[in-house]
C-alpha positions as CSV (number, residue, x, y, z in Angstrom):
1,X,0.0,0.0,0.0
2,X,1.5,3.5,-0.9
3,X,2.8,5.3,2.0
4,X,3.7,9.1,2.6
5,X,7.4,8.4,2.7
6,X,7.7,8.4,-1.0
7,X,6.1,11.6,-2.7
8,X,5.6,12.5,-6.6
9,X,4.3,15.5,-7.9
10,X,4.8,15.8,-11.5
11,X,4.5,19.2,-13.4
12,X,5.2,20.6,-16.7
13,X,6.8,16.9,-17.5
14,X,8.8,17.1,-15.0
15,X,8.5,14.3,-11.9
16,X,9.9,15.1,-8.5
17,X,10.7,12.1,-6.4
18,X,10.8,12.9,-2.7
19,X,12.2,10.9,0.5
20,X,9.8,11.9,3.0
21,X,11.5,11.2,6.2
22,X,12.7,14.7,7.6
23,X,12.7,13.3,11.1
24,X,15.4,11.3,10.4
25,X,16.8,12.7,7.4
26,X,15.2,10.3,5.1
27,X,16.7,7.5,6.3
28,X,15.3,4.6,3.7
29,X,14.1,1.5,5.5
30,X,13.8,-1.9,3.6
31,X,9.3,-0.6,2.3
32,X,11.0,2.3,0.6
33,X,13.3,0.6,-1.4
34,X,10.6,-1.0,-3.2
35,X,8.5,2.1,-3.3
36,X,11.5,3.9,-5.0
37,X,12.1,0.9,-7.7
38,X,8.4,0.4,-8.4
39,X,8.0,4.7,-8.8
40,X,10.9,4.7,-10.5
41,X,9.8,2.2,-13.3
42,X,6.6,4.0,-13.5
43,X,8.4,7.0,-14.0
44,X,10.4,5.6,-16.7
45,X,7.2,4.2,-18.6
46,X,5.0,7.6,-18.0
47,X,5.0,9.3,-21.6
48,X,4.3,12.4,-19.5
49,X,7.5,12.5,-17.9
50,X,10.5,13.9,-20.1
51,X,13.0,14.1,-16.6
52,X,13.0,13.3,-12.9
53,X,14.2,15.0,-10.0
54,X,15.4,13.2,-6.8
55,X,14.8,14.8,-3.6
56,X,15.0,14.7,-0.1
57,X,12.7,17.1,2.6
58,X,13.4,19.1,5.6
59,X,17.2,19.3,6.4
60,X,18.6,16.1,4.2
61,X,19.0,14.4,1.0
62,X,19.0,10.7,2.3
63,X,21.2,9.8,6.1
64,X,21.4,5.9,4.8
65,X,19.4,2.6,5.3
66,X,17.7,3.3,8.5
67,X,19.1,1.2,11.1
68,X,16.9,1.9,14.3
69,X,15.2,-1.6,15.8
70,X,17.7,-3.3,15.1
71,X,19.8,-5.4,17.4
72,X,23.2,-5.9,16.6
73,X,24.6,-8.1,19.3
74,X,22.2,-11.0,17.8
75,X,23.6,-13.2,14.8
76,X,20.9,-11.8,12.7
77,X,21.3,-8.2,12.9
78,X,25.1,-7.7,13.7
79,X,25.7,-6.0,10.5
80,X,23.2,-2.9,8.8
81,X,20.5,-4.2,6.8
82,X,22.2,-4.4,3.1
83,X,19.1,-4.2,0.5
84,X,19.4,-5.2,-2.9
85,X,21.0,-2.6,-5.7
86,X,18.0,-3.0,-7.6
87,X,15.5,-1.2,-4.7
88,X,17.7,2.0,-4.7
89,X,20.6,3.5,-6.8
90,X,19.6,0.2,-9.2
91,X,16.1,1.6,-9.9
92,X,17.7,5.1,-10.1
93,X,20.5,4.3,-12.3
94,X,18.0,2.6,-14.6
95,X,16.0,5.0,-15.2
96,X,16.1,5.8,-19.2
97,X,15.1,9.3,-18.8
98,X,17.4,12.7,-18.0
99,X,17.7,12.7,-14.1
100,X,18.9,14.8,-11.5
101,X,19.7,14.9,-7.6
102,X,19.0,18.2,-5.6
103,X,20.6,17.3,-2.7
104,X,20.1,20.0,0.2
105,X,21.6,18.2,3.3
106,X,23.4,15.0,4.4
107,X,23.7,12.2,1.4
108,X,25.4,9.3,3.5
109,X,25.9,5.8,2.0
110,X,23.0,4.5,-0.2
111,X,22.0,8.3,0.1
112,X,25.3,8.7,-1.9
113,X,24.3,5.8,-3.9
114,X,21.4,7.2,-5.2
115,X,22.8,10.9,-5.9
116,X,25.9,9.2,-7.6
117,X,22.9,7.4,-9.6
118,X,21.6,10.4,-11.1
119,X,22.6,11.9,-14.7
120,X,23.6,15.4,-13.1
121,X,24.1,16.7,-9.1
122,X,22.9,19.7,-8.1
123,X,23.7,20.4,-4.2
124,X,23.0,23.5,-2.2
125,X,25.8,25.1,0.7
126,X,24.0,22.7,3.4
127,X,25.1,19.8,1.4
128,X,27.6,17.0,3.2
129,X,28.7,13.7,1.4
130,X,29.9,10.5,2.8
131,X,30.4,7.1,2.0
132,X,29.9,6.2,5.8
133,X,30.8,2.5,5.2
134,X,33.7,1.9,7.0
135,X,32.7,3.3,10.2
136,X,30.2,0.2,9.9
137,X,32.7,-2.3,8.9
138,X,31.4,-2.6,5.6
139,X,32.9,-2.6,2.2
140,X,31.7,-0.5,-1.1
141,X,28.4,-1.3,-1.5
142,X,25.7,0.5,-2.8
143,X,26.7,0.4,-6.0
144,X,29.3,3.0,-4.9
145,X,32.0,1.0,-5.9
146,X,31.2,1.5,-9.6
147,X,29.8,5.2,-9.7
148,X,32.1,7.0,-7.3
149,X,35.6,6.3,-9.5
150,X,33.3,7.1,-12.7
151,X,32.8,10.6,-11.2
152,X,35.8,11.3,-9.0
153,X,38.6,9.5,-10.0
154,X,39.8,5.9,-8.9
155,X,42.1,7.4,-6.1
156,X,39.7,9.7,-4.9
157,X,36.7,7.2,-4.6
158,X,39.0,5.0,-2.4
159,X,40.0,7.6,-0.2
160,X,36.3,8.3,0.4
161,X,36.0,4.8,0.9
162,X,38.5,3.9,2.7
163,X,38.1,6.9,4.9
164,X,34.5,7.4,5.2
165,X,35.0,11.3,5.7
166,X,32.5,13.9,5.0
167,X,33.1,16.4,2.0
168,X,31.4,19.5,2.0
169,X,29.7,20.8,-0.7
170,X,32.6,23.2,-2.0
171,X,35.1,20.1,-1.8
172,X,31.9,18.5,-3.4
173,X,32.2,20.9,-6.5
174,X,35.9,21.0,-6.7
175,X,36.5,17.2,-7.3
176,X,33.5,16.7,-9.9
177,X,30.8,15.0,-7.5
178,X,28.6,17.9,-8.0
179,X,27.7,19.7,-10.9
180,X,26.3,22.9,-9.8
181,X,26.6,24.5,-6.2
182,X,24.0,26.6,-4.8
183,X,22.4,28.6,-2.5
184,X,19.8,26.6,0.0
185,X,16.9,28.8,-0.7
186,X,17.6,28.6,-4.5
187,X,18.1,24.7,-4.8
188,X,14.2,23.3,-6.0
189,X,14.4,26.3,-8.4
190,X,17.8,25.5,-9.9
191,X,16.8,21.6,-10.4
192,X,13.5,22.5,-11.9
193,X,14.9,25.2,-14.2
194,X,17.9,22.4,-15.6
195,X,14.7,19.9,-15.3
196,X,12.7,22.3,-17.6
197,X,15.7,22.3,-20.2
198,X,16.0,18.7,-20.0
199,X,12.6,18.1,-20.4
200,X,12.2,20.4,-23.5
201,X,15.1,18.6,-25.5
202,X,14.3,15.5,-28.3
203,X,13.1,12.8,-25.7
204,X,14.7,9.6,-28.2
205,X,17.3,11.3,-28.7
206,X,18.1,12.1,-25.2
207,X,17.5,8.3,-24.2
208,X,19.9,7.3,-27.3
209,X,22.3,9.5,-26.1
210,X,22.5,8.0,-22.5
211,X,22.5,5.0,-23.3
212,X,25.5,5.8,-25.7
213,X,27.6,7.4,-22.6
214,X,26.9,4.4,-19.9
215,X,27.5,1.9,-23.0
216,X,30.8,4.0,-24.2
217,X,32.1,3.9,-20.5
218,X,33.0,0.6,-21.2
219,X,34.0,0.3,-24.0
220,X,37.2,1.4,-26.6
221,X,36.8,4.0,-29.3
222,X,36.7,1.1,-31.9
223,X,34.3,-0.8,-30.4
224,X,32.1,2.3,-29.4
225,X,31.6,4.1,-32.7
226,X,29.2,0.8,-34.1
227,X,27.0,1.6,-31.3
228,X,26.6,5.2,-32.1
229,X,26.1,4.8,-35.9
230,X,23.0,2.3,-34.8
231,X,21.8,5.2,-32.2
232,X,21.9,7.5,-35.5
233,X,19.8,5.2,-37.6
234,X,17.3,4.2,-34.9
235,X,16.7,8.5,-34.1
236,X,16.5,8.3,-37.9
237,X,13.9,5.6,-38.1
238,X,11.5,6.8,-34.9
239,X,12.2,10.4,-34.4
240,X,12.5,11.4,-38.0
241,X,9.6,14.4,-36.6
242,X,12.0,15.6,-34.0
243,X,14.8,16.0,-36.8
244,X,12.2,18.1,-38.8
245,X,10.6,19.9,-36.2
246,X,14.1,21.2,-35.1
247,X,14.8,22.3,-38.8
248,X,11.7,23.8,-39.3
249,X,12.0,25.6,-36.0
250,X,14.7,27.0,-37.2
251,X,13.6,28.3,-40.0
252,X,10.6,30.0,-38.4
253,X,13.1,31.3,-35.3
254,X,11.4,29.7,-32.6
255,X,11.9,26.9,-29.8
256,X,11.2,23.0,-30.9
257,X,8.3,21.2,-29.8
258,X,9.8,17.9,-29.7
259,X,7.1,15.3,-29.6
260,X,9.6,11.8,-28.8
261,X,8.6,8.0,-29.5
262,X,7.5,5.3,-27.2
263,X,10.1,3.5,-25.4
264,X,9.0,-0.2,-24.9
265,X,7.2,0.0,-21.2
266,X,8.9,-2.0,-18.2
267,X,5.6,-3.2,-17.1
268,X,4.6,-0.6,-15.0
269,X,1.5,0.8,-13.6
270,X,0.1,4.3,-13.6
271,X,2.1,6.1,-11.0
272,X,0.7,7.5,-7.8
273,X,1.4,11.2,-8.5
274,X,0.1,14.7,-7.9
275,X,-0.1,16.4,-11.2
276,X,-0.5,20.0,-11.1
C-alpha cells in the first residue's frame, strides 16, 4: 500500500521524487526501497514524464538505510541491513530518462548511492557527502564502488571509501561529485529550471544519447563508434519528426516542440502522483 514516505508530484513533464522522512533525514528502511524501484519504473514508462528530480525534505538528502530496531549483538542483525542494488541507486541508475539529484543536506551511503545514480548533481551550501561504510565495517556497497571512480577518480573514490569522511559541498564541486553549487533557498528552483531544459530537448534522442555514454564507459573508441552509428539510424527511423521539427524551427526562429517516441514500457502501472 503507498505510504507518505515516498512523494511524486509531477508538473510541466517534470516528476519530483521525494524521501519523506525529515525526522530522520530520510533514512530509507527496507518498504521504501521497493516504493523507490516500483515509482521509478513507473516514472520511466509515463510518456508524461520527459526528466526526474530526486529529492530529499526538511534538512537532508538521504542519512542511509535506517538502522533503528535493530539489534546488533544478535547473529541476525550484527551488521546494517544491506538491501538489494535494484531497490535503490539500481532503480535510479535505470531509469532511461534525463535525471537529477538536488541534494540540500546530508547524502550518507546509499544516500550517496542514489545521488551518484543520477545523470547530473545539483547540491545547495547545506550539502555533506559521505560514503559512511567503514565506520560500519562494511565494504563499497551500494553500488558505490562502480559510480564514485566514474565521477571522482579511482584514487579519490578510495580515499572516500576507505576513509568514510564527509566532504562538504565546495570540496563536493571541486573534485566533480557535483555539478552545480548553490544557495539553499535557490536549490528546488535551480533543479527545476535544468529539469525544464531537460525536459524540452528531443526525448529519443536524449534516451539514445544515455544510453550511448553508460554503454561508451566501457568500451574502446573502436568498439564504441558501431553503437553510435546504430543510435543515429534508430533516431532516424522513430524520431524522424523531432529532426524536422528542429529544422523547421529553425527556419521560423522559434523553440522546438519535440514530440519523442514510445520506449517499450517496463511493465509498470500508472504512477501515484500529484499532477499539477
Amino acid at each position: 500500500m503507498p505510504s507518505n514516505d515516498v512523494l511524486v508530484e509531477i508538473r510541466d513533464r517534470i516528476a519530483t521524487m521525494t524521501m519523506n522522512r525529515p525526522d530522520v533525514l530520510n533514512a530509507v528502511h527496507k518498504e521504501m526501497f521497493e516504493e523507490i524501484r516500483s515509482i521509478a519504473l513507473d516514472l520511466d514508462a509515463d510518456p508524461e514524464v520527459r526528466s526526474i528530480i530526486l529529492t530529499g525534505a526538511g534538512r537532508g538528502f538521504c542519512s542511509g538505510v535506517d538502522v533503528s530496531g535493530h539489534d546488533f549483538g544478535s547473529v541476525e542483525d550484527r551488521t546494517p541491513a544491506v538491501y538489494p542494488f535494484e531497490g535503490g541507486p539500481g532503480a535510479i541508475y535505470h531509469i532511461r530518462k534525463p535525471t537529477i539529484a538536488a541534494i540540500g543536506g546530508p547524502a550518507v551511503g546509499v544516500g550517496l548511492g542514489m545521488a551518484l545514480a543520477c545523470d547530473i548533481r545539483i547540491a545547495s551550501e547545506n550539502a555533506r557527502f559521505t560514503t559512511g561504510l567503514a565506520r560500519v565495517g562494511l565494504p563499497a556497497v551500494d553500488g558505490l564502488g562502480w559510480t564514485l571512480p566514474r565521477i571522482v577518480g579511482e584514487a579519490k573514490a578510495l580515499e572516500m571509501i576507505y576513509t568514510a569522511d564527509i566532504i562538504d559541498s565546495k570540496e563536493a564541486e571541486r573534485i566533480g561529485l557535483i555539478s552545480y553549487l548553490t544557495k539553499q533557498e535557490e536549490l528546488g528552483s535551480t533543479a527545476f529550471d535544468l529539469a525544464r531544459r531537460l525536459a524540452e530537448a528531443p526525448p529519443f534522442a536524449s534516451y539514445l544519447s544515455k544510453f550511448l555514454v553508460r554503454k561508451g564507459a566501457n568500451l574502446d573508441y573502436e568498439q564504441y563508434l558501431p553503437h553510435e552509428y546504430a543510435a543515429s539510424l534508430n533516431n532516424r527511423s522513430y524520431a524522424s519528426h523531432d529532426i524536422s521539427e528542429a529544422a523547421q524551427a529553425r527556419i521560423e526562429k522559434r523553440k522546438p516542440e519535440f514530440k519523442g517516441t514510445s520506449i517499450t514500457p517496463r511493465n509498470a502501472a500508472t504512477p501515484r502522483v500529484h499532477r499539477d
